[in-house]
N, C-alpha and C positions, 0 to 999 in steps of 0.2 A: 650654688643654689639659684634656681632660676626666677627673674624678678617678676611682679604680675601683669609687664606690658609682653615681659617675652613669653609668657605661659598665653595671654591673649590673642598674638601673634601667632603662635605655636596651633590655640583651637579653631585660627579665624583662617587658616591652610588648610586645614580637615575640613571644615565650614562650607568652603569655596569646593576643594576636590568632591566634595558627598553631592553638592548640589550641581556640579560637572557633571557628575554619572547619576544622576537622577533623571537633569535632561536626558543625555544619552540614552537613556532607559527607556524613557516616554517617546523616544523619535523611534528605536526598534520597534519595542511595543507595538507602536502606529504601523510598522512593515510587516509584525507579525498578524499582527488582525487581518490585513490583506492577503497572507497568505492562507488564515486561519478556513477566509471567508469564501477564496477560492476552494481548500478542499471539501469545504460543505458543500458549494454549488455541483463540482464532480463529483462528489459518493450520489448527490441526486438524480444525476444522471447517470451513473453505475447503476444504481438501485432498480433502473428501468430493465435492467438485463433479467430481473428476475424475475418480469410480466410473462404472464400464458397468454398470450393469444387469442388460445381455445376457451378460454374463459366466459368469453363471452357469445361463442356459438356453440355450446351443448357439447354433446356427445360426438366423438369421431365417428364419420359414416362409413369412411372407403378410405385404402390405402391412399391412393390418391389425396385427398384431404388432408392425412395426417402429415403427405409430404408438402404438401402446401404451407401449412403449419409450421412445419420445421423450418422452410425457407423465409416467412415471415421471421421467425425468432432470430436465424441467422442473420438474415438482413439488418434487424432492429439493432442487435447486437456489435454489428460493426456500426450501425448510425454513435452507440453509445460510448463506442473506444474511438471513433473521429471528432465528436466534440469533448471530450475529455482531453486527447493531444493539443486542440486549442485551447484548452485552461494550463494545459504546462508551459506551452509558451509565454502566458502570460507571466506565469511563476517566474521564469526566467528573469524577468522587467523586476519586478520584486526582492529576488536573492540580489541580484544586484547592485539595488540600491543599497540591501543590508548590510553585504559587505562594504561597502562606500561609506557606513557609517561605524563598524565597528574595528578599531582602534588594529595596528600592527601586532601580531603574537597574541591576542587576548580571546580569539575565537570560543576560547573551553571556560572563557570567565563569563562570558555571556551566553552559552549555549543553549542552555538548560531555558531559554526563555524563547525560542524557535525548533527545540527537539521533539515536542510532541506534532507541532505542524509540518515538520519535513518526518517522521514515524507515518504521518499517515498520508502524505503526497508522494513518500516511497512505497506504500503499500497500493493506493491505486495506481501506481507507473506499473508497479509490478502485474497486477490485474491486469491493468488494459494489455499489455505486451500478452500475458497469458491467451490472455481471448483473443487476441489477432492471429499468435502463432502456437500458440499451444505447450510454448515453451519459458523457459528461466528466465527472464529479464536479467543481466549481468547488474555487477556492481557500477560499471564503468557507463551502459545503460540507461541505468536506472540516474545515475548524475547526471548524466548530459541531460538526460532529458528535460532536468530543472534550472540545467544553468551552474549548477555548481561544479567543482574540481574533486577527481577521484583521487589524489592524494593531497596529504596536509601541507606537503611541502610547498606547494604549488599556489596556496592562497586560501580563501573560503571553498571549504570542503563539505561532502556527503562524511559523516561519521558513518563508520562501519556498525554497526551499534542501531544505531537509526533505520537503515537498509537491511539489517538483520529482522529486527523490528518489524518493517516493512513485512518482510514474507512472509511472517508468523502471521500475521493479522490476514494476510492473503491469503492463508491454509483455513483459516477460520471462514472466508467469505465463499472459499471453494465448495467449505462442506455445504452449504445454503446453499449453492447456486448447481450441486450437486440433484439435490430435493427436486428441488426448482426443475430443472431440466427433465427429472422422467415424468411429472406432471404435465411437462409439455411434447411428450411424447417423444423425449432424444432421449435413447436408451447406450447410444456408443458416449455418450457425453461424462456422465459419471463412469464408467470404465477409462476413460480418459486422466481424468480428475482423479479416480483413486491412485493409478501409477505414479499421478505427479507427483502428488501429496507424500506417496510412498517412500520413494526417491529422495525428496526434499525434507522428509522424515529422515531418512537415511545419511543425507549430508549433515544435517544438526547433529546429528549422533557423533561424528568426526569432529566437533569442537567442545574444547574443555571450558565447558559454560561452568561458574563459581554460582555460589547461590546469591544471584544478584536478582533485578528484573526482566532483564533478560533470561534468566533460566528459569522463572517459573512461568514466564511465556512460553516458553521451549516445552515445559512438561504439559500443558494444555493440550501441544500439538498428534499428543497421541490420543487422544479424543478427538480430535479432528479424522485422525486417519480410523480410529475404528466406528464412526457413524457413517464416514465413506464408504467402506470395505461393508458395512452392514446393508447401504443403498443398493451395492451393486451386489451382496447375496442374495437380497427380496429382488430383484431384477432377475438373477442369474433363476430361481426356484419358479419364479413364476413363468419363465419360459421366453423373457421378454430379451434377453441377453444376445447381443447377436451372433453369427457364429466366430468362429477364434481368428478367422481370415481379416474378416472386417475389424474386430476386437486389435488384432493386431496395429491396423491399418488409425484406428482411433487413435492406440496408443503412439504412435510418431507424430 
């Protein structure tokens, strides 16, 4: 039977270790807010990608005009995917020091306290890459871009899970930024976006999601794709649709 300096002994180890990983807690914490604060500042500048233009001068007069328009929004919209690539650099600076503080093997014991701020720094990597090239952001992509490692072997890693994550919320911002585009007069823009979405629909369907949170984010995504497919029927009905050449052309 144990006597009551060694049972003292025994609470004053736990005592010591709790208040170890408390600090440790409060020093991530502190990296996670930094990161928290960076993907705020980029969704704000994403968010711009959703301005019309037109807005503020009336009614379209002339072809011309509307092409003007467009080249405005085009231009805006890469201003908005080149200062967003310099907030992931910075992210970079940031993952780095996190992993510097969190301990060999314990990555999945601390996770859960930086996964919703890389959820949504892999959802605007994936955006921006969309908007520049029209295309997937890879997994392997989408890590570098932040500095972190596409496998766990390798050190502080991108969770798969996270980056899944990521494109779901990115099917959500597509359907918005779908709206958004024929109010600004780009009618190949949502035919573009619905193929994506379609597609990217079609890949989730090839994984055996469990009923976790990840798969009721996955079921959301079919409402994403039928408010898309809906933009581009009122498009296609009212005549606005372009023809299947160009249609084509959007879609790659």
């Amino acid at each position: 039977m144990e006597t009551a300096a060694e049972m003292n002994k025994l609470f004053s180890d736990f005592s010591e270790y709790i208040r170890k990983e408390q600090d440790l807690k409060e020093k991530i914490r502190d990296e996670v807010k930094n990161l928290e604060h960076i993907a705020r500042e980029i969704t704000m500048i994403m968010q711009n990608v959703h301005q019309n233009p037109a807005q503020d001068e009336g009614e379209y007069f002339c072809k011309a005009h509307t092409l003007s328009i467009l080249i405005d929004v085009y231009i805006s919209v890469l201003k908005c995917c080149n200062s967003s690539r310099a907030n992931f650099a910075t992210c970079k600076t940031h993952y780095a020091q996190l992993a510097a503080l969190v301990p060999v093997n314990q990555f999945y014991h601390f996770n859960d306290m930086w996964r919703f701020a890389t959820q949504k720094l892999a959802f605007l990597v994936s955006l921006t890459f969309f908007l520049e090239t029209g295309k997937l952001a890879s997994f392997e992509e989408v890590a570098e871009s932040l500095g972190l490692k596409p496998e766990r072997e390798k050190g502080f890693h991108l969770d798969l899970e996270d980056y899944l994550t990521g494109l779901l919320q990115m099917a959500s911002e597509l359907a918005r930024f779908a709206t958004n585009s024929v109010t600004s007069g780009n009618y190949d823009r949502p035919i573009e976006i619905s193929k994506f979405v379609s597609e990217l629909n079609a890949g989730f369907r090839l994984l055996n999601l469990k009923n976790d949170s990840l798969r009721k984010k996955f079921d959301a995504l079919k409402y994403d794709v039928k408010k898309i497919e809906e933009i581009v029927y009122d498009v296609s009905i009212r005549g606005l649709r372009p023809a299947a050449g160009n249609a084509d052309q959007a879609g790659n």
